[in-house]
Residue, then its C-alpha position, 0 to 999 in steps of 0.5 A: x500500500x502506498x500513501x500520496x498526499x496532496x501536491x496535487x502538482x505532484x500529483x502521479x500521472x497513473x494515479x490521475x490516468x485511473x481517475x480519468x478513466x471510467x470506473x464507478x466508486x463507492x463513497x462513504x460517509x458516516x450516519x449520525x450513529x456512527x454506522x457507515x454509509x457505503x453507495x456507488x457514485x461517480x467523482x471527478x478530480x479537480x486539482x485547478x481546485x486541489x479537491x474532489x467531486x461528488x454530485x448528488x441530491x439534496x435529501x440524499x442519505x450522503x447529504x444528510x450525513x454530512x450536514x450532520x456532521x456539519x451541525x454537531x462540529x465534527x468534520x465529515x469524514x469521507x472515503x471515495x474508493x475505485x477498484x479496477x482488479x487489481x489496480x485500487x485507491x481510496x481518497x481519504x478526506x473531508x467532505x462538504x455539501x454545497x448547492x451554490x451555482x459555481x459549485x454545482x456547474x464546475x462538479x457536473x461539469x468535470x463529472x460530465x466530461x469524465x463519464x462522457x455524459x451529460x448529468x442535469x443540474x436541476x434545482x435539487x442539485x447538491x455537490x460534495x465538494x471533498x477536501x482530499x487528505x491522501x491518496x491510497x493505493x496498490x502497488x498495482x497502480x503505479x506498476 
């Protein structure tokens, strides 16, 4: 296992080639009770901005769990991981849900152009702006 922290002008050309690549995640996040809430997602890299994307929902179970961190103080945990046989890595890092015009265009954007897709910015569009701690990842990755 191999541990890169944030450069992310330093950021290994493999490491950014995978999350090009499309590839579903899962995130994960924590539930007020502390149990662990595990669901696919896309995201997209964005080091113009040294951060991560997730779109989603307003009123989604991921939402919710962030905000409530937010609310009690804690920062919100979150781990996004991308398994492709034997190549993987997980960002660790802290998440935080916006909804503001220039953070939703810039996610669905970035997202829309690594699944070739267009996703829909409707009015209960919600994004999960994540503050990347490291990343880890398998010897297979850097190969």
């Amino acid at each position: 296992m191999t541990v890169f922290r944030p450069g992310w002008d330093a950021l290994p050309a493999p490491l950014a080639a995978f999350y090009a690549e499309y590839q579903l995640n899962t995130l994960t996040t924590l539930r007020p009770d502390g149990r662990p809430h595990v669901v696919p997602v896309g995201v997209a890299l964005d080091p113009e901005q040294g951060c991560a994307w997730v779109i989603t929902r307003d009123g989604s179970r991921k939402v919710r769990n962030l905000r409530a961190a937010a609310e009690s103080g804690t920062p919100g945990h979150v781990a996004v991981c991308q398994v492709d046989g034997p190549r993987w890595s997980t960002i660790e890092g802290r998440g935080t849900v916006l909804m503001d015009d220039a953070s939703t265009t810039r996610a669905v954007g970035l997202y829309s152009a690594r699944y070739g897709r267009e996703a829909d910015n409707g009015p209960d569009r919600a994004v999960i702006r994540i503050e990347v701690d490291r990343f880890v990842h398998g010897p297979a990755l850097l190969g």
